[in-house]
C-alpha positions in Angstrom: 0.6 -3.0 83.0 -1.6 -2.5 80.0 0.5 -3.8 76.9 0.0 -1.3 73.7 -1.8 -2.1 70.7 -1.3 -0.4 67.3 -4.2 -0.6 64.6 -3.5 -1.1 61.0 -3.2 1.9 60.1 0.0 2.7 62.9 1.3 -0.9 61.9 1.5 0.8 58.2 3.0 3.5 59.7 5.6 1.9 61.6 6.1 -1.2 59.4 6.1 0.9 55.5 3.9 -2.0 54.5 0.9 -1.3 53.0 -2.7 -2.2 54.0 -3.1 -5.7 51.8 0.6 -6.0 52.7 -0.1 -6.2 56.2 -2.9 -9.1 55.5 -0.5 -10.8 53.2 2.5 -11.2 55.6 0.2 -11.4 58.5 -2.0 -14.8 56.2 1.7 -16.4 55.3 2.9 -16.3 59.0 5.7 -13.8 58.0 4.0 -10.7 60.4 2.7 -11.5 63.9 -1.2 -11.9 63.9 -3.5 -9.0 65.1 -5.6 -9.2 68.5 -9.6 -9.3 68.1 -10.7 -6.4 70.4 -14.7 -6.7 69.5 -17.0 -6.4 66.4 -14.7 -5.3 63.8 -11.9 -4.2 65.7 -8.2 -5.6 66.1 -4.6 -4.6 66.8 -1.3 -5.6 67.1 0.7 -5.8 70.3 3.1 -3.4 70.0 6.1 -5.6 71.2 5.0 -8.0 68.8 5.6 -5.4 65.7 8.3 -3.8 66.9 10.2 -7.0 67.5 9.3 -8.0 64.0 10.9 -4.7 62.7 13.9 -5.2 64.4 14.4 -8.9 62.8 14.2 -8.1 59.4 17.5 -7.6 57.6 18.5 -4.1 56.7 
């Protein structure tokens, strides 16, 4: 089974963060780190955000 991958732009979505907030978490360790798909392409496994979402506090 093919896991799903979200670009930035659905981890904004999803996540309320925005675009340099995405980098910053994702360069201090605090947001999982994005999957290199090719020449200027990456995403996130979806399982990875979604877990993430789900840890933070409320």
């Amino acid at each position: 089974m093919d896991e799903e991958l979200w670009s930035v732009k659905v981890v904004r979505i999803k996540t309320g963060l925005s675009r340099a907030s995405v980098y910053k978490y994702m360069a201090l360790g605090l947001l999982p780190r994005q999957r290199h798909l090719g020449p200027g392409r990456v995403a996130w496994r979806a399982s990875d955000v979604r877990a993430w979402i789900e840890s933070r506090p409320e």
